[in-house]
C-alpha positions as CSV (number, residue, x, y, z in Angstrom):
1,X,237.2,-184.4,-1.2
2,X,236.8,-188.0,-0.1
3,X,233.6,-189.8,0.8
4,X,233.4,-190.3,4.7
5,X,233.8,-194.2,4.3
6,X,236.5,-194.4,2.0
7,X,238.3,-191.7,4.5
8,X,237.6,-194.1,7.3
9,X,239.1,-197.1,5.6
10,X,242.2,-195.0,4.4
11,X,242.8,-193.8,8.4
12,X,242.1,-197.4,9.8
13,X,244.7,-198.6,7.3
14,X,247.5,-196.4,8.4
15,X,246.8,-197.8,12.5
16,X,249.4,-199.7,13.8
17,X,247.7,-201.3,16.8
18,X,249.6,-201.8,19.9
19,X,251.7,-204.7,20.5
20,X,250.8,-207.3,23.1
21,X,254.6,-207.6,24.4
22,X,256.2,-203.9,23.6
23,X,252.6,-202.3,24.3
24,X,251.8,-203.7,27.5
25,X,252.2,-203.5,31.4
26,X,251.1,-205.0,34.2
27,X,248.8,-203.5,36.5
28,X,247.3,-204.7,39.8
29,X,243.6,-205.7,39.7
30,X,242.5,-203.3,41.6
31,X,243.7,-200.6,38.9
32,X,242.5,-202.7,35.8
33,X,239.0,-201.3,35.8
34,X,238.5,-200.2,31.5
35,X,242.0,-201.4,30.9
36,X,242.2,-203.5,27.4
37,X,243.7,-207.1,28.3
38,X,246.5,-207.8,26.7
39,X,247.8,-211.6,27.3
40,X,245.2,-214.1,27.7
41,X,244.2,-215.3,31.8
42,X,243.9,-218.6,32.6
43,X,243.4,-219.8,36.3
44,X,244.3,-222.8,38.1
45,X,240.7,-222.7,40.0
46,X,237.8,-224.7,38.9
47,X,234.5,-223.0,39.0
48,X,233.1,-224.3,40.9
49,X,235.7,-225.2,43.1
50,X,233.6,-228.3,44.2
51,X,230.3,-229.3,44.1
52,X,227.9,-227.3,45.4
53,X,224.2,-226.9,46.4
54,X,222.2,-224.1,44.8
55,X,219.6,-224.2,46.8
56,X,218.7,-224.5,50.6
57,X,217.1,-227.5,51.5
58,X,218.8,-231.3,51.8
59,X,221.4,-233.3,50.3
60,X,220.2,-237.2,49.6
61,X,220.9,-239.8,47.7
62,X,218.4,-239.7,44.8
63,X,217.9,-243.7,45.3
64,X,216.1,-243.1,48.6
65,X,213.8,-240.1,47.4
66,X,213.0,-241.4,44.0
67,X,209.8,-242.9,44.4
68,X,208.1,-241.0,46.7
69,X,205.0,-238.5,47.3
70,X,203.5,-236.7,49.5
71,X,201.2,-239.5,50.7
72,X,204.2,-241.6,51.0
73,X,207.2,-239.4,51.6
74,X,210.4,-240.7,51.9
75,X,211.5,-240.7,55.4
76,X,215.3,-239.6,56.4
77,X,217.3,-239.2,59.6
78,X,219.0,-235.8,59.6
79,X,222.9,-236.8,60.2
80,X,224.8,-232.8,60.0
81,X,224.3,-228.9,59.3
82,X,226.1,-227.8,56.5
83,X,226.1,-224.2,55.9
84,X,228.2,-222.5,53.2
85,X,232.0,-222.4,54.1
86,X,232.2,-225.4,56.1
87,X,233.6,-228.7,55.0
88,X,231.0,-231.8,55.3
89,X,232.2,-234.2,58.1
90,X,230.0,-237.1,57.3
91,X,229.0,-239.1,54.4
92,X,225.3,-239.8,53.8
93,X,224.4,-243.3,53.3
94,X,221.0,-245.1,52.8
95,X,218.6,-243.5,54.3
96,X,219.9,-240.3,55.6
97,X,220.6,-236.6,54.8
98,X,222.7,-233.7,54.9
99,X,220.7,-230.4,56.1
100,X,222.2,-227.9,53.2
101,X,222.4,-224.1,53.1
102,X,222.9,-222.5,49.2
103,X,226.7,-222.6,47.9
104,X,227.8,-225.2,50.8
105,X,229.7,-227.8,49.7
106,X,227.8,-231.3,48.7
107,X,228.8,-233.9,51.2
108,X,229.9,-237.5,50.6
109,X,227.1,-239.7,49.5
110,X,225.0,-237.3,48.3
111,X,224.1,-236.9,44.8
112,X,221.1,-234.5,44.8
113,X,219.6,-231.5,46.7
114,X,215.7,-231.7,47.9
115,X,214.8,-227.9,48.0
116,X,213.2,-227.2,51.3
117,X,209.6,-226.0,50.2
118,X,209.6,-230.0,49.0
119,X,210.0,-231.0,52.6
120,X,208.7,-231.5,56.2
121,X,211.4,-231.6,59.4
122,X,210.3,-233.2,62.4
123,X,213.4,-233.0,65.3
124,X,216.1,-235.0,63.5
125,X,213.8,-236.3,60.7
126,X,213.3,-234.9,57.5
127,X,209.8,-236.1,55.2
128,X,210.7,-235.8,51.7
129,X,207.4,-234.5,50.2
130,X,208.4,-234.9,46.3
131,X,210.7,-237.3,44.3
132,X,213.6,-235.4,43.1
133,X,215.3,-235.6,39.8
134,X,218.4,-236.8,39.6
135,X,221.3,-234.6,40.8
136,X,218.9,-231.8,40.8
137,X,220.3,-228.2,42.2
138,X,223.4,-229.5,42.3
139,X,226.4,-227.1,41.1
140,X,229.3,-229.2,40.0
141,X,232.8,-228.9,40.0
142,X,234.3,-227.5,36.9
143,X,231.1,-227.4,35.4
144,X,231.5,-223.5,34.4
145,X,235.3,-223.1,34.0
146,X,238.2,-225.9,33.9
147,X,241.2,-225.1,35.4
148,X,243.5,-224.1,33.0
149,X,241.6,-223.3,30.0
150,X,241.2,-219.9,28.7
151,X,239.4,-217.8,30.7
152,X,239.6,-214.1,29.5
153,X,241.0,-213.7,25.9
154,X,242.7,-210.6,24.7
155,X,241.1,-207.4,23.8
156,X,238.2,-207.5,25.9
157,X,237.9,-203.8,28.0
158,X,237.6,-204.9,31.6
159,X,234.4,-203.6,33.2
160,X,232.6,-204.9,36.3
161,X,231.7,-208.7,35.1
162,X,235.1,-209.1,33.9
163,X,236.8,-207.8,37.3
164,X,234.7,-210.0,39.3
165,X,235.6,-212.9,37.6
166,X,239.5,-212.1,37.4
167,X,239.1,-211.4,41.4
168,X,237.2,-214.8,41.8
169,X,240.1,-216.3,40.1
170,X,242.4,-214.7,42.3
171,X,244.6,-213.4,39.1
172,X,245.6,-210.4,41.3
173,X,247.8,-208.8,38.5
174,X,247.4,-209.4,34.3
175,X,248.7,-207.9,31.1
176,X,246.6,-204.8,29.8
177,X,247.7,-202.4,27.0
178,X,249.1,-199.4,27.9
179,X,246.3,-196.4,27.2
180,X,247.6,-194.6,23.6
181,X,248.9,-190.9,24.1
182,X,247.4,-188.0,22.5
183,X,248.5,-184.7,22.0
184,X,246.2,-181.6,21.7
185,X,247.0,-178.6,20.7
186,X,245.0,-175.1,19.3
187,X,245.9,-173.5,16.9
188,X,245.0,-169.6,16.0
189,X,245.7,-166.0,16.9
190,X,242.3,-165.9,18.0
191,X,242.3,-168.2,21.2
192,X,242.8,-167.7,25.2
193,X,242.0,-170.1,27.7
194,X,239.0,-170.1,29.9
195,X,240.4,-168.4,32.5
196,X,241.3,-164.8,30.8
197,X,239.1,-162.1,29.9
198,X,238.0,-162.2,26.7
199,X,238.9,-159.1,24.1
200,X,237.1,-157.8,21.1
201,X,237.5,-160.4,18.2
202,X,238.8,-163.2,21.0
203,X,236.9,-166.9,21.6
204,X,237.9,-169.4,24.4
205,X,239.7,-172.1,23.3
206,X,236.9,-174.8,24.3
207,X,238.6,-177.6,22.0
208,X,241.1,-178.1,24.4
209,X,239.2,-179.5,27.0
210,X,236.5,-180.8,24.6
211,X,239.3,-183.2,23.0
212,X,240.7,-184.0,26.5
213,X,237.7,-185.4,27.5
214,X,236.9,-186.8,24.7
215,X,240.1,-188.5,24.3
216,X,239.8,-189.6,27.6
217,X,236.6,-191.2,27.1
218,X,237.6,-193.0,24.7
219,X,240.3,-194.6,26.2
220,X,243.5,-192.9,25.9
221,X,245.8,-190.5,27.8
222,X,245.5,-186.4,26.8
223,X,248.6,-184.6,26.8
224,X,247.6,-181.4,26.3
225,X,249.8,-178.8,24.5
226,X,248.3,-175.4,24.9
227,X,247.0,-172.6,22.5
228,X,250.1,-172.1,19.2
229,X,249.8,-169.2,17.7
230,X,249.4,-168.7,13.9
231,X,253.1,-168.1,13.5
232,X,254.9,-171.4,11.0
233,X,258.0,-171.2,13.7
234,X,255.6,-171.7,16.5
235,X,253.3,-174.2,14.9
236,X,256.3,-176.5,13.7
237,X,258.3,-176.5,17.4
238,X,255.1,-177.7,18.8
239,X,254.1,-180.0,16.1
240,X,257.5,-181.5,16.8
241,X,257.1,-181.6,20.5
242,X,254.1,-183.3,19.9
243,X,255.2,-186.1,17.6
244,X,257.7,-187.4,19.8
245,X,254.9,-188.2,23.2
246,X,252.3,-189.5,21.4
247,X,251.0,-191.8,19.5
248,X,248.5,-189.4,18.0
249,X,248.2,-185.6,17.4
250,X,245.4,-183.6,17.3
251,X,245.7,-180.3,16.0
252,X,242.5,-177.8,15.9
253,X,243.0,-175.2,13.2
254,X,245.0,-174.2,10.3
255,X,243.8,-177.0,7.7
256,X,241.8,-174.8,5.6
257,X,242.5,-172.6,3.1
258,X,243.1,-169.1,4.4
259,X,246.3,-167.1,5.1
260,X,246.9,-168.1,8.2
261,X,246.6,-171.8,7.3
262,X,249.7,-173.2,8.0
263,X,249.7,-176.8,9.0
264,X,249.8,-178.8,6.0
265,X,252.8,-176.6,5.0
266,X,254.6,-177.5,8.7
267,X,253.8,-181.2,8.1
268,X,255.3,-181.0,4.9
269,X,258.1,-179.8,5.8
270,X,258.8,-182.2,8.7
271,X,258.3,-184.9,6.5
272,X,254.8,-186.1,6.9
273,X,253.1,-187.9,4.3
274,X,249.8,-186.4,3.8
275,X,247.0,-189.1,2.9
276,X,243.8,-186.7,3.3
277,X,243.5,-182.9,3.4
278,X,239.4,-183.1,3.3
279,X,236.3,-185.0,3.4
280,X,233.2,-184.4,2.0
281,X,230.8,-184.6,5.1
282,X,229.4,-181.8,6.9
283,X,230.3,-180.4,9.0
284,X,234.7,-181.1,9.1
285,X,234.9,-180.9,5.3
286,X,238.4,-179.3,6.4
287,X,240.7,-182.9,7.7
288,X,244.1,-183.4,7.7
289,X,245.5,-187.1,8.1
290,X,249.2,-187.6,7.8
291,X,252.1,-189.7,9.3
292,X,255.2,-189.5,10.4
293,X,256.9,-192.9,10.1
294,X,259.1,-194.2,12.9
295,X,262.0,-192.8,11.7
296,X,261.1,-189.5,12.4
297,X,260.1,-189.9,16.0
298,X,261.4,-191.4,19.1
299,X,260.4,-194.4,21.4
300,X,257.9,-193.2,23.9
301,X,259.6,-195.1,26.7
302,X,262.1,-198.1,26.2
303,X,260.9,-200.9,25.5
304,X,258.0,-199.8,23.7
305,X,257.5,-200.2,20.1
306,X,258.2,-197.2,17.5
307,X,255.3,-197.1,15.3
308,X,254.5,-194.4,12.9
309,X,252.6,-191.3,14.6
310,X,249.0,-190.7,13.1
311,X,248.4,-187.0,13.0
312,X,244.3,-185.6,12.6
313,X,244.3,-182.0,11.2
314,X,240.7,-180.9,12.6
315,X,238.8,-177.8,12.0
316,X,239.2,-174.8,14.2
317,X,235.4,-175.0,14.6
318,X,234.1,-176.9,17.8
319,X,231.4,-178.7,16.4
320,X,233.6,-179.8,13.6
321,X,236.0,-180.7,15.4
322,X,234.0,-183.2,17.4
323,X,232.0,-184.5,14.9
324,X,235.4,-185.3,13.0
325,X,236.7,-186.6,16.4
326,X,233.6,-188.9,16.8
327,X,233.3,-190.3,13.2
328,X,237.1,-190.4,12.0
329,X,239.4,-190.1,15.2
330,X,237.7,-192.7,18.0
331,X,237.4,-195.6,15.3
332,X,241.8,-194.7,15.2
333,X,242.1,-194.9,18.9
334,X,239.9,-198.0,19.2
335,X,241.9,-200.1,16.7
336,X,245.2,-198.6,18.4
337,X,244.5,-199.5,21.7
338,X,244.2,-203.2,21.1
339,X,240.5,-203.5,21.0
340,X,239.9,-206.5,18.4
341,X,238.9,-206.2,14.8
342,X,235.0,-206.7,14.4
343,X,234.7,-204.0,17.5
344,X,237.1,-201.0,15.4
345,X,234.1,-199.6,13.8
346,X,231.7,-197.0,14.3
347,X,228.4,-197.6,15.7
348,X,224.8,-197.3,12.9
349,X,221.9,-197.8,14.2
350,X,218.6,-197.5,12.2
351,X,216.1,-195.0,14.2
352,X,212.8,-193.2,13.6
353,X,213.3,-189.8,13.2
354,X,211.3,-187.1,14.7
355,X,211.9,-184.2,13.0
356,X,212.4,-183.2,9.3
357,X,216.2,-183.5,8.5
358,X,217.3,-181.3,6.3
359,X,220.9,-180.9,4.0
360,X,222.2,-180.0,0.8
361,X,222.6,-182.7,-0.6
362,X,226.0,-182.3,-1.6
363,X,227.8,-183.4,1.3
364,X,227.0,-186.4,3.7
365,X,225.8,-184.8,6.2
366,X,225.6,-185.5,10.2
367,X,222.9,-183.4,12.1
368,X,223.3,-184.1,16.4
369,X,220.9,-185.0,18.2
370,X,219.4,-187.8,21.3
371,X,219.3,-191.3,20.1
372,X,216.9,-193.0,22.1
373,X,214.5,-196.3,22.7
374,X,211.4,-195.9,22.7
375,X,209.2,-198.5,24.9
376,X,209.0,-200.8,22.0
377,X,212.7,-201.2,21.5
378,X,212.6,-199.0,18.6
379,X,215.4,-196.2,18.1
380,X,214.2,-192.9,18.3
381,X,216.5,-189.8,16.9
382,X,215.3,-186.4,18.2
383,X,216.7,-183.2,17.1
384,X,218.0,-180.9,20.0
385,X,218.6,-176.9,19.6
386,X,217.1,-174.5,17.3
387,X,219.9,-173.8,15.2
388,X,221.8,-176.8,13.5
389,X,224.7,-174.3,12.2
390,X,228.2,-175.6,12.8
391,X,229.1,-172.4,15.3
392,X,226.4,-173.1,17.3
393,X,228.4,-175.2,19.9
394,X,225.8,-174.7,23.2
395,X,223.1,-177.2,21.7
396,X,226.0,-179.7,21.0
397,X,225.6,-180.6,24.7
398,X,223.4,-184.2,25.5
399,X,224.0,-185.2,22.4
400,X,224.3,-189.4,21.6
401,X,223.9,-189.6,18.2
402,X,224.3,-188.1,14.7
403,X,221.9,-188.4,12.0
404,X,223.3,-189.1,8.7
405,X,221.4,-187.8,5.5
406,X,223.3,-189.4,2.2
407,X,224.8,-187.4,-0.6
408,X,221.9,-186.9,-2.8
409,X,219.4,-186.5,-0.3
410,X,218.1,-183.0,1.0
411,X,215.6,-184.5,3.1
412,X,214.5,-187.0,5.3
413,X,211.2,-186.7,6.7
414,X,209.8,-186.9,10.5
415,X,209.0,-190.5,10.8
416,X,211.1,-192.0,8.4
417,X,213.8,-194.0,8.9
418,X,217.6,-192.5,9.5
419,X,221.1,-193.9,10.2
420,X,222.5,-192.5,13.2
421,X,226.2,-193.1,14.2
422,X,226.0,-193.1,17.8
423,X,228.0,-191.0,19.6
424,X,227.1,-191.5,23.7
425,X,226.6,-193.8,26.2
426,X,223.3,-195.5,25.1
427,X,224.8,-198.5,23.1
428,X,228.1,-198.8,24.6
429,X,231.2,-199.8,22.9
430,X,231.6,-204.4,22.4
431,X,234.7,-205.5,24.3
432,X,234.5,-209.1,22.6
């Protein structure tokens, strides 16, 4: 058995991330929402575009306001309106100003903006109240972005801030990676899908949809395969139907050691090289990694690059099988998809624990839970469920994070400090 780190490193080793010319397509912007960027933007717009006020009040010249109070304001004649969205027609010379609205456009002349709580208007006059400093609430061109330069760099995931930018730069289409293709398939006499009647001795087959939307979440495309039965004919036509759409393979089932545990055989035999058969965490001690180089399977679409397909043999078990999916397989996917380097790992956090967590010692050992923060900032790592056994599967659900007590250790008290690989939505996956 491997440690769980040294397992990780072997399987981020083996990923051949995408490549920013065979890997990529172009999509419009309005479909680029959590698409990785694959080519880096650059925009021919200055931001601002020109200089601007940032506040509403009046554009001067800082020469005729800078001495002045409010027992000797500096008097000026009121020469145009300028709201936002309309050129200035005038230039503003000695002794006159510009009435400005916030994001208009700074008129000729004018070097500084008076916010209007610093003012009194009286019909075309305007008493300025306070002396400004120079250039003050004025936005100017190019001061955020120069046109040209960099803008969005590759392997950022484009989220809200990053969309509004791209559309403010009017880059309309870009270069993202295409999302990596997974196949899913069950394995085991046992299984029917959700839909049938269950017989004596029969379970649903809740890790195909578990791993679909898991996959999905993190990024990539599912392509499920079904339930295979526990037949070597049947496992090795669909291992090989599976090989040849995706770019990784998740098989539930059948990496063990029973009779009916035929997949390392299969991959064997359809010349995968094997580089871990288990891991000693708990629970997903049973994990099969292997790969099948390029020769062996066949261009997803034309154009694409060939790389070798990473294949993750998981436990039957649904709890296994996540927790294996969460702490070996998403790391995989990230580093596929073109994320960059420093963002491939998993997720620690420190947090207070709230419960005694218990183990064997012999085994790292991951116990689910609710990561939280607390009001001082503090994570917080709460227990859910009665029952932490590995069938249990119903108080899996809500669960963000999963404590880790180290080989050796057989328990970690309430209050003390745990490592929690986090697992939900709370801290978010960096896209720089």
């Amino acid at each position: 058995m491997l440690p769980a780190k040294e397992a990780e490193s072997i399987i981020l080793g083996l990923v051949q991330p995408f490549d920013p010319k065979l890997d990529a397509e172009i999509v419009e912007l309005s479909a680029a929402t959590d698409r990785i960027l694959a080519s880096p933007v650059t925009s021919q717009l200055d931001f601002p575009h020109w200089d601007n006020s940032a506040m509403d009040g009046y554009a001067v010249r800082h020469a005729d306001a800078k001495s002045c109070h409010a027992e000797q304001p500096a008097v000026l004649e009121i020469i145009e309106e300028i709201p936002a969205g309309i050129e200035p027609q005038h230039t503003v010379q000695p002794g006159q100003a510009s009435r400005i609205f916030t994001g208009a456009c700074m008129p000729k002349g004018a070097d500084t903006v008076v916010m209007q709580e610093r003012t009194r208007r009286e019909g075309t006059r305007v008493f300025i109240l306070e002396a400004p400093k120079p250039q003050a609430f004025v936005r100017h061109r190019a001061s955020f972005y120069q046109a040209g330069t960099p803008l969005l760099q590759p392997g950022i995931k484009l989220n809200a801030p990053e969309i509004a930018v791209l559309a403010a730069a009017q880059c309309t289409t870009l270069s993202v990676y295409r999302r990596p293709r997974v196949a899913i398939l069950s394995t085991g006499n046992e299984l029917v899908t959700p839909d049938q009647p269950l017989q004596p001795g029969q379970i649903v087959d809740s890790n195909q949809y578990a791993l679909a939307a898991f996959v999905a979440l993190a990024g990539g495309i599912p392509v499920p395969l079904g339930i295979v039965r526990d037949e070597p004919e049947a496992l090795k036509k669909a291992i090989s139907q599976a090989i040849t759409t995706a770019d990784i393979v998740l098989s539930t089932g059948g990496v063990s050691v029973g009779d009916y545990d035929y997949v390392d055989r299969i991959l064997a035999e359809l010349g995968a090289e094997i580089h871990i058969r288990s891991v000693a965490v708990k629970p997903g001690k049973p994990l099969t990694v292997a790969t099948f180089l390029p020769s062996s399977v066949s261009p997803l679409e034309k154009g694409r690059s060939t790389r070798s397909v990473l294949y993750f043999g998981l436990p039957g078990n649904p709890v296994s099988a996540l927790v294996s999916c969460w702490r070996f397989v998403q790391p995989a996917l990230w580093k596929l998809s073109g994320l960059p380097q420093e963002t491939w790992q998993p997720i620690f956090v420190q947090a207070r624990s709230h419960h005694d967590l218990h183990s064997d010692g012999r085994r790292e050992t991951y116990l689910w839970g609710r990561l939280q923060l607390d009001t001082n900032g503090v994570y917080e790592f709460h227990l859910v469920g009665g029952s932490h056994s590995s069938g249990n599967l119903i108080n899996l659900a809500q669960t963000t994070g999963l404590a880790v007590v180290p080989v050796g250790e057989t328990l970690i008290a309430a209050g003390e400090s745990v490592q929690v690989l986090s697992v939900g939505s709370l801290l978010g996956r960096a896209s720089s």
